[in-house]
N, C-alpha and C positions, 0 to 999 in steps of 0.2 A: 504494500500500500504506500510505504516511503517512498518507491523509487517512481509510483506513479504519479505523485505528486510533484517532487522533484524534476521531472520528465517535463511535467507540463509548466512548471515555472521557469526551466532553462529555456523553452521552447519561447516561450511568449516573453523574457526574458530577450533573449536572442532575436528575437522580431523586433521588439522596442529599442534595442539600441543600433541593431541595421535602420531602423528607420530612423532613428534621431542624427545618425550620420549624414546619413542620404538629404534626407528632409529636414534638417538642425530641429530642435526641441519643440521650437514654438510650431511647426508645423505634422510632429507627432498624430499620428493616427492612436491613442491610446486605447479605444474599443477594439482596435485589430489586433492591439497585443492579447488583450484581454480573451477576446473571441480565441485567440490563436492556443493561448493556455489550456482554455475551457475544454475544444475542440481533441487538442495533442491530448490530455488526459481524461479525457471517454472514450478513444479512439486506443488509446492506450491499455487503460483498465477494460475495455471489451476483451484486444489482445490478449491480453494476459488471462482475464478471466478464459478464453475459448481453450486458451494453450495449458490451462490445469484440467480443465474437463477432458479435451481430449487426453492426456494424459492419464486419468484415471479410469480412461477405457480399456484401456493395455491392460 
């Protein structure tokens, strides 16, 4: 559960400061980081969750 949290804060982390480079701060898209976290860690924890169950088929 850490690492999917983690996962999704470097992610949306790592959008936020591509874009504050690109675009300097005042022009930050800050719901796209946002969005982009949210996204990476349900997309993440689906993963993971699919990759224990299938494993527990074996």
């Amino acid at each position: 559960m850490k690492s999917i949290i983690f996962f999704g804060i470097g992610a949306g982390l790592g959008s936020a400061i591509y874009q504050a480079f690109v675009h300097g701060i005042s022009e930050t898209d800050w719901y796209r980081a946002v969005i982009v976290a949210l996204f990476t860690m349900l997309f993440y924890g689906l993963y993971a969750g699919f990759k224990r169950w299938a494993s527990k088929e074996d």
